[in-house]
C-alpha positions as CSV (number, residue, x, y, z in Angstrom):
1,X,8.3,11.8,176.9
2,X,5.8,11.0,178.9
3,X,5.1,7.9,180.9
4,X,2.0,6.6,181.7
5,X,1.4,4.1,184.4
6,X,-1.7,1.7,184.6
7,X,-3.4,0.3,187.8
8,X,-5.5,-2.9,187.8
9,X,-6.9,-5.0,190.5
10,X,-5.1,-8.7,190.3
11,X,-6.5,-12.0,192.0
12,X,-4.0,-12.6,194.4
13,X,-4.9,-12.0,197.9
14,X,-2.7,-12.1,201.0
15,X,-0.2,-9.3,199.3
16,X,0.6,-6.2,201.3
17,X,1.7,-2.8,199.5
18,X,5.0,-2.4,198.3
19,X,4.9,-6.2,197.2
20,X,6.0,-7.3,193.5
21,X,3.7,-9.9,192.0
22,X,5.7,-12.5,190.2
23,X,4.1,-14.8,188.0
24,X,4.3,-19.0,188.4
25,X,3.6,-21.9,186.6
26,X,0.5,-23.1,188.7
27,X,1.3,-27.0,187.5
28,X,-1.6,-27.6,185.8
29,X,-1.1,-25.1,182.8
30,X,-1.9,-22.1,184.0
31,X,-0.2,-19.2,185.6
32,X,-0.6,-17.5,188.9
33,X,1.1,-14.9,190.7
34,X,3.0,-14.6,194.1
35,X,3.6,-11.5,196.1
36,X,7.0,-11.0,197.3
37,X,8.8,-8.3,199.0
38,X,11.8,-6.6,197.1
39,X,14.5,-7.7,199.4
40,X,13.3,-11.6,198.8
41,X,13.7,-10.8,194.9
42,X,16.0,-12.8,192.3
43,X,17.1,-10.4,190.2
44,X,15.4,-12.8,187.6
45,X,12.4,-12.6,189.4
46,X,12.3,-8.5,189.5
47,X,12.8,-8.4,185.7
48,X,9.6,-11.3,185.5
49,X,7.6,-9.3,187.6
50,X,4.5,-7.9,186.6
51,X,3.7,-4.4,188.8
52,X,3.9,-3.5,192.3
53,X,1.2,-3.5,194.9
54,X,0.0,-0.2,195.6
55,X,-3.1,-0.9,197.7
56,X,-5.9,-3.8,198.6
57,X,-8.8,-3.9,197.2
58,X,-12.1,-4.2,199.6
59,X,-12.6,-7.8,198.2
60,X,-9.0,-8.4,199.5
61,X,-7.4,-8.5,195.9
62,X,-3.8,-6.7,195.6
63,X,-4.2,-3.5,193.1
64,X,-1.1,-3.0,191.2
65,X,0.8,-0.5,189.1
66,X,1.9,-2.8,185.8
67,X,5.1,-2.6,184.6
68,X,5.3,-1.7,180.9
69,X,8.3,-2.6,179.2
């Protein structure tokens, strides 16, 4: 077995690494994402969450490690 992680640049600024990103209804039918730390989790919110931060990008963006299920 051997796992494979994927990284990808997300557009949500303002997170800091070791942040989850947790996706939102934005109200007007779409969906965002929120960075939260891991001690401010749900335990619903962990198992909604899309990937970690790992770094910033230059542009400010939160790169991620995505959580493959």
């Amino acid at each position: 077995f051997r796992r494979v992680l994927f990284r990808s640049p997300v557009n949500v600024l303002s997170a800091t690494p070791g942040q989850y990103i947790v996706p939102i209804d934005a109200g007007d039918g779409s969906i965002t994402g929120i960075a939260k730390d891991e001690a401010d989790l749900t335990l619903a919110e962990y198992m909604r969450a899309v990937g970690k931060v790992i770094a910033i990008e230059d542009d400010g963006r939160a790169r991620i490690i995505v959580k493959v299920a």
